[in-house]
mmCIF file of the N, C-alpha and C atoms, coordinates in Angstrom:
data_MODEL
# 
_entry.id   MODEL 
# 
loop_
_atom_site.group_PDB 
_atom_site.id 
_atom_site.type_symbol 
_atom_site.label_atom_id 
_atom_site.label_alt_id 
_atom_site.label_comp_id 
_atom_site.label_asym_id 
_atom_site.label_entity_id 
_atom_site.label_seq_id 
_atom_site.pdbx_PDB_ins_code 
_atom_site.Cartn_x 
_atom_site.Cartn_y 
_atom_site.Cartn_z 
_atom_site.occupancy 
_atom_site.B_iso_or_equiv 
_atom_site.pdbx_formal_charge 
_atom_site.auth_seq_id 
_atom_site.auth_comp_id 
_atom_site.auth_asym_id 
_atom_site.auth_atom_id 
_atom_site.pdbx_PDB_model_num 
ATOM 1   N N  . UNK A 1 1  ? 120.117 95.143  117.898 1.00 0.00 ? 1  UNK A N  1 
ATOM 2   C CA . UNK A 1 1  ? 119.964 94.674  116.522 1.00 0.00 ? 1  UNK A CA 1 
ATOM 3   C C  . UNK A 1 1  ? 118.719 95.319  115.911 1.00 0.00 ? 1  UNK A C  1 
ATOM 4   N N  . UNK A 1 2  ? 119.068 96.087  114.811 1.00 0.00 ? 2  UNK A N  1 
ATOM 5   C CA . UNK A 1 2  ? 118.014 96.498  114.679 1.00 0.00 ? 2  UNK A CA 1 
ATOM 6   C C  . UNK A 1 2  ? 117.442 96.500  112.776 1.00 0.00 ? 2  UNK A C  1 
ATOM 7   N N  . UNK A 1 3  ? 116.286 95.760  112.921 1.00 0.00 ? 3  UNK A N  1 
ATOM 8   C CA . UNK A 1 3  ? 116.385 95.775  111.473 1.00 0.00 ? 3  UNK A CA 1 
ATOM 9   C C  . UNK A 1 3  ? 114.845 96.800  110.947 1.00 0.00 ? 3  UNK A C  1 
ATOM 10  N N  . UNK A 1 4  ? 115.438 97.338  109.623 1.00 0.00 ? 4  UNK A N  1 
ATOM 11  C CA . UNK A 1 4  ? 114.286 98.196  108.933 1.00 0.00 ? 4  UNK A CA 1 
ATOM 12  C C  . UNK A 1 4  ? 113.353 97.220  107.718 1.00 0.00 ? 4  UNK A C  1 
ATOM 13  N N  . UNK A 1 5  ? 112.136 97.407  108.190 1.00 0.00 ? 5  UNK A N  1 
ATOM 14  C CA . UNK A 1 5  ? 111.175 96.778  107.667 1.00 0.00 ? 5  UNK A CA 1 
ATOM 15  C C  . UNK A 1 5  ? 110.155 97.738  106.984 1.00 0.00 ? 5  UNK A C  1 
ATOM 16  N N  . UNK A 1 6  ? 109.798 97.662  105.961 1.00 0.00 ? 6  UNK A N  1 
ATOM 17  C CA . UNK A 1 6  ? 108.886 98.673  105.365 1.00 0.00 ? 6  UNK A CA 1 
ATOM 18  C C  . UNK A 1 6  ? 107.860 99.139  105.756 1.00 0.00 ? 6  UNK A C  1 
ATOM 19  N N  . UNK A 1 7  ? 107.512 100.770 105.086 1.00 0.00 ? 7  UNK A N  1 
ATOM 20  C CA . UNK A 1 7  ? 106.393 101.067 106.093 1.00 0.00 ? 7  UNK A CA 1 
ATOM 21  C C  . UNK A 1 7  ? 105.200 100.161 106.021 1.00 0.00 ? 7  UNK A C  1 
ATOM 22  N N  . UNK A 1 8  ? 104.544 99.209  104.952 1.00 0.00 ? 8  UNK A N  1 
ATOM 23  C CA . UNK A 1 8  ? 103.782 98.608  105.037 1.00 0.00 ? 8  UNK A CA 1 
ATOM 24  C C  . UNK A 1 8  ? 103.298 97.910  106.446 1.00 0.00 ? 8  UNK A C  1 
ATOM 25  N N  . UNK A 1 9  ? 104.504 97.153  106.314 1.00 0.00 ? 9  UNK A N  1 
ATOM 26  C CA . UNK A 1 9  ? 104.194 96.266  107.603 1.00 0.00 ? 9  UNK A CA 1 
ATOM 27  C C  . UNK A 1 9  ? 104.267 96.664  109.095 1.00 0.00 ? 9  UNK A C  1 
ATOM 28  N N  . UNK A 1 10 ? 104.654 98.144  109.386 1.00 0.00 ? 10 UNK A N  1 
ATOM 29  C CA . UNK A 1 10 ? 104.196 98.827  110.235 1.00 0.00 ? 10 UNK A CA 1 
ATOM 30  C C  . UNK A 1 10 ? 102.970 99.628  110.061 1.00 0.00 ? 10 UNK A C  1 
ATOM 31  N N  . UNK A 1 11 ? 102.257 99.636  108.728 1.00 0.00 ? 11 UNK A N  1 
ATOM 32  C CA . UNK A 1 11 ? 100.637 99.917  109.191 1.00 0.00 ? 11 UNK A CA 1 
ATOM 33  C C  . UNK A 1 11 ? 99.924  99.177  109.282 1.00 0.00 ? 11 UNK A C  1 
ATOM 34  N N  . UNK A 1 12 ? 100.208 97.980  108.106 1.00 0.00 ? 12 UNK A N  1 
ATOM 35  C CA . UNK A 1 12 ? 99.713  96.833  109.171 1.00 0.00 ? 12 UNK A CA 1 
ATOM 36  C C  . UNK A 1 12 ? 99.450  95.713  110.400 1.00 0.00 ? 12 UNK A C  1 
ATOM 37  N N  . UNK A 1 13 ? 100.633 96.235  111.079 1.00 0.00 ? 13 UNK A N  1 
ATOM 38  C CA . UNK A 1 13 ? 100.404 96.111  112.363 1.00 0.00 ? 13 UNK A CA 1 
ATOM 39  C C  . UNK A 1 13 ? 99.602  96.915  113.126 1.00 0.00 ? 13 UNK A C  1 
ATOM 40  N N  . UNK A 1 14 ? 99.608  98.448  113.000 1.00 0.00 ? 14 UNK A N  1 
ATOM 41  C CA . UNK A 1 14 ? 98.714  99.551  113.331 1.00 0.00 ? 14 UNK A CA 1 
ATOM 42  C C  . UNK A 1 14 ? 97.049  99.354  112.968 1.00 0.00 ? 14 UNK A C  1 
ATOM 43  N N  . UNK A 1 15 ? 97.013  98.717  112.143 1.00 0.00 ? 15 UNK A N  1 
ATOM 44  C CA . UNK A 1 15 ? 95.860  98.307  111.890 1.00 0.00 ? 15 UNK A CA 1 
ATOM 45  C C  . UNK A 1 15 ? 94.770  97.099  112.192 1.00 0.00 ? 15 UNK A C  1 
ATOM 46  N N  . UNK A 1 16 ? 96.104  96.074  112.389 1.00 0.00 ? 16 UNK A N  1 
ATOM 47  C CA . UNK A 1 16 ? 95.530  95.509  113.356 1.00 0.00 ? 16 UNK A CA 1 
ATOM 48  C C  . UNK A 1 16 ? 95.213  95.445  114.868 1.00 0.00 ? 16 UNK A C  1 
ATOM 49  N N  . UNK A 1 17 ? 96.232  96.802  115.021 1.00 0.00 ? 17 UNK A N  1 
ATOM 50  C CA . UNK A 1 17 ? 96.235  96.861  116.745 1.00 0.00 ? 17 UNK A CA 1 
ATOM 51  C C  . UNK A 1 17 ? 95.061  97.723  116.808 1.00 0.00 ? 17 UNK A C  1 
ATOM 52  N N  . UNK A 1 18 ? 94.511  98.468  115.658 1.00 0.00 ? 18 UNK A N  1 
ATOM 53  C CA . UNK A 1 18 ? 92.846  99.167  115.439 1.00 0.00 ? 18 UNK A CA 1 
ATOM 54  C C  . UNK A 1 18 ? 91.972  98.184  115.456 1.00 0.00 ? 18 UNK A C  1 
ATOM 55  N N  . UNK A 1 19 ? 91.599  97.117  114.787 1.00 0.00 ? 19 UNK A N  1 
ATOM 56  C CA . UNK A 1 19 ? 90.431  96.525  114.796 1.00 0.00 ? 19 UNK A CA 1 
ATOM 57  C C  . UNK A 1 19 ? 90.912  95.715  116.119 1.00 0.00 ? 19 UNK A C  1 
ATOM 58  N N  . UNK A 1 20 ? 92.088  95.422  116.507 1.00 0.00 ? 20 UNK A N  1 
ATOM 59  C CA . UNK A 1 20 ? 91.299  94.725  118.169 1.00 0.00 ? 20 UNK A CA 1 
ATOM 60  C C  . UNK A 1 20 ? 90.882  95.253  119.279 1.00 0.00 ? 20 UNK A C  1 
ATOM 61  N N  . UNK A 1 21 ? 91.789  96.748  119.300 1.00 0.00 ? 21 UNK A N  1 
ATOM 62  C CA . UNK A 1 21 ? 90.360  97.885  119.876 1.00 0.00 ? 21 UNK A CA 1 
ATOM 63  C C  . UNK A 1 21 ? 89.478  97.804  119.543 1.00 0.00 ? 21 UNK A C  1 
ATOM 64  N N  . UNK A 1 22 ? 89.087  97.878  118.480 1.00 0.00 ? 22 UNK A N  1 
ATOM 65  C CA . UNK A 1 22 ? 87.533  98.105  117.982 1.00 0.00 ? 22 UNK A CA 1 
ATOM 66  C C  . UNK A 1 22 ? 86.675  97.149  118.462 1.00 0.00 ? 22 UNK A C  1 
ATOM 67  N N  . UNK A 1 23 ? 87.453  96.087  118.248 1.00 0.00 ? 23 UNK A N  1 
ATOM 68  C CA . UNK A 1 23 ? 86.838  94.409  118.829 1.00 0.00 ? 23 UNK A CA 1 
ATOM 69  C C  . UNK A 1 23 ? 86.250  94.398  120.361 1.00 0.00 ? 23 UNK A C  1 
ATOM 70  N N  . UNK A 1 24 ? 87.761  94.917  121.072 1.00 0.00 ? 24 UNK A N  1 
ATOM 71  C CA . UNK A 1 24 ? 87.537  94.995  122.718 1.00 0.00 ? 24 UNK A CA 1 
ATOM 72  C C  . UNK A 1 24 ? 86.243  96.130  122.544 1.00 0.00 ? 24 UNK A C  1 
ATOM 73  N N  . UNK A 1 25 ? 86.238  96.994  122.306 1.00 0.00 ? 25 UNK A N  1 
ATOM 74  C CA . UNK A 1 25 ? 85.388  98.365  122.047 1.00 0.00 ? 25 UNK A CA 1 
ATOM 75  C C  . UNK A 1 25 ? 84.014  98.011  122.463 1.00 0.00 ? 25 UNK A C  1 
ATOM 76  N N  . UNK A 1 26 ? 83.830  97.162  121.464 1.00 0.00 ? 26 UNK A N  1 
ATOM 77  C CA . UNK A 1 26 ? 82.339  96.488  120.428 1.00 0.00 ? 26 UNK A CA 1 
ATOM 78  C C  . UNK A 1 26 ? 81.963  95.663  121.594 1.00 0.00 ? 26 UNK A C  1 
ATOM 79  N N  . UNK A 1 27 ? 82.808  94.865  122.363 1.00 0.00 ? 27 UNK A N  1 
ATOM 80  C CA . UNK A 1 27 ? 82.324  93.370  122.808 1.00 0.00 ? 27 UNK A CA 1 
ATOM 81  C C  . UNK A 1 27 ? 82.089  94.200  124.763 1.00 0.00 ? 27 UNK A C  1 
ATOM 82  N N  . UNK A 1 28 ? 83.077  95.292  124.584 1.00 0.00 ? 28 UNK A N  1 
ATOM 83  C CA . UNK A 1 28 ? 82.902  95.842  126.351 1.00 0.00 ? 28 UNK A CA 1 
ATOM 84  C C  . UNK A 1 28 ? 81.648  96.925  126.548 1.00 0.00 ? 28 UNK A C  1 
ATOM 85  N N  . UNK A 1 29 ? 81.056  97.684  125.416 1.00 0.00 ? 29 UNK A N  1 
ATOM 86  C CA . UNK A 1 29 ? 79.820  98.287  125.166 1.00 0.00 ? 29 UNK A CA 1 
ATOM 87  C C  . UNK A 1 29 ? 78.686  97.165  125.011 1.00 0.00 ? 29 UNK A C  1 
ATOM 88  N N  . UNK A 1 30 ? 78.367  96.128  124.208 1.00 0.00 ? 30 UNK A N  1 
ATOM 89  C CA . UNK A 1 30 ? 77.623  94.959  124.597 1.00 0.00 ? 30 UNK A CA 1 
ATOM 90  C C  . UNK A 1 30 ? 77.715  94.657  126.166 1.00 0.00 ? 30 UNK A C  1 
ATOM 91  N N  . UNK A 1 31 ? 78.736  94.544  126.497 1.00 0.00 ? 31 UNK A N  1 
ATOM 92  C CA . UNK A 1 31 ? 78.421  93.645  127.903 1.00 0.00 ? 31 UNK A CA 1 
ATOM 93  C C  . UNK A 1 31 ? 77.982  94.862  128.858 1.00 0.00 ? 31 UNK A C  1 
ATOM 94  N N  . UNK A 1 32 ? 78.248  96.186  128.514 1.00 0.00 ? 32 UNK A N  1 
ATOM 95  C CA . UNK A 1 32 ? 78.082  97.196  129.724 1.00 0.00 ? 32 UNK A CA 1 
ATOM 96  C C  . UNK A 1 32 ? 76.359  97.260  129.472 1.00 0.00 ? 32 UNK A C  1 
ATOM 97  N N  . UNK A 1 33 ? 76.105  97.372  127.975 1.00 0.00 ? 33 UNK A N  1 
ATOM 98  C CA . UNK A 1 33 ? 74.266  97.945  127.736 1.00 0.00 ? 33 UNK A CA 1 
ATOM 99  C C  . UNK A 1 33 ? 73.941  96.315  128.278 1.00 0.00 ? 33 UNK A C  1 
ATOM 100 N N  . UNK A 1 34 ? 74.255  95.271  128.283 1.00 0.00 ? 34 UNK A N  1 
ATOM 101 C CA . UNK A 1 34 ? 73.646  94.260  128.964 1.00 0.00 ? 34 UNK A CA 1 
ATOM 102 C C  . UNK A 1 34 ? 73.582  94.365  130.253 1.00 0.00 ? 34 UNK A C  1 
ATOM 103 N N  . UNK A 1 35 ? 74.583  94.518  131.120 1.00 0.00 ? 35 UNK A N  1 
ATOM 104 C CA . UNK A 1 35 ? 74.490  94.548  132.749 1.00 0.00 ? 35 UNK A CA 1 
ATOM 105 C C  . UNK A 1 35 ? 73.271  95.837  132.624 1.00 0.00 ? 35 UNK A C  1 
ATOM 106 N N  . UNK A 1 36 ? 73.559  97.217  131.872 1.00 0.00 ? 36 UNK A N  1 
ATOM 107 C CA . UNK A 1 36 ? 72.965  97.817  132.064 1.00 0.00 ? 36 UNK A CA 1 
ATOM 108 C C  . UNK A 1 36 ? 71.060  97.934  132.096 1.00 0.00 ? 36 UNK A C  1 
ATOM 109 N N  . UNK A 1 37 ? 70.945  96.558  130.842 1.00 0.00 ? 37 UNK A N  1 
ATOM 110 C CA . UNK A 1 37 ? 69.544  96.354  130.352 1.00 0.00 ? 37 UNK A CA 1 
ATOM 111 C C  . UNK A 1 37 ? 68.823  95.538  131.689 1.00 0.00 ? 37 UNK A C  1 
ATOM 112 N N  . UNK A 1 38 ? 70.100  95.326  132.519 1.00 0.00 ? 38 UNK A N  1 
ATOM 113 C CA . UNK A 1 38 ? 69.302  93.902  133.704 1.00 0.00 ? 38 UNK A CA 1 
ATOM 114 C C  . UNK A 1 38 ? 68.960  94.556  134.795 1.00 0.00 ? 38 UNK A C  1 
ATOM 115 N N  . UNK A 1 39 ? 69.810  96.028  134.887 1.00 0.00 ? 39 UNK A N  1 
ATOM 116 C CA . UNK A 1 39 ? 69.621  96.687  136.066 1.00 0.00 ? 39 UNK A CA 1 
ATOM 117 C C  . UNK A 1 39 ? 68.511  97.306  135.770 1.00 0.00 ? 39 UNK A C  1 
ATOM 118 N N  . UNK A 1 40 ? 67.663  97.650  134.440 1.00 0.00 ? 40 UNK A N  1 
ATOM 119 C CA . UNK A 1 40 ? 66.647  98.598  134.093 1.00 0.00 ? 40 UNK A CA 1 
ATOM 120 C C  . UNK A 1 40 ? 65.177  98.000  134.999 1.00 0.00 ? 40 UNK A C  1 
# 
């Protein structure tokens, strides 16, 4: 079954699947310069 949905709402899905990378991104660079700041 397959239904066509406009391109909109396939970039906005793309876009949100960008900012929760960005999110994971943001929050796994914090925690690495932290372990990293404890080992200094």
């Amino acid at each position: 079954m397959k239904i066509s949905l406009p391109a909109s709402v396939y970039l906005f899905d793309y876009y949100k699947l960008f900012l929760q990378l960005c999110v994971a991104a943001a929050i796994g660079f914090v925690i690495y310069s932290a372990l990293f700041g404890l080992t200094w």
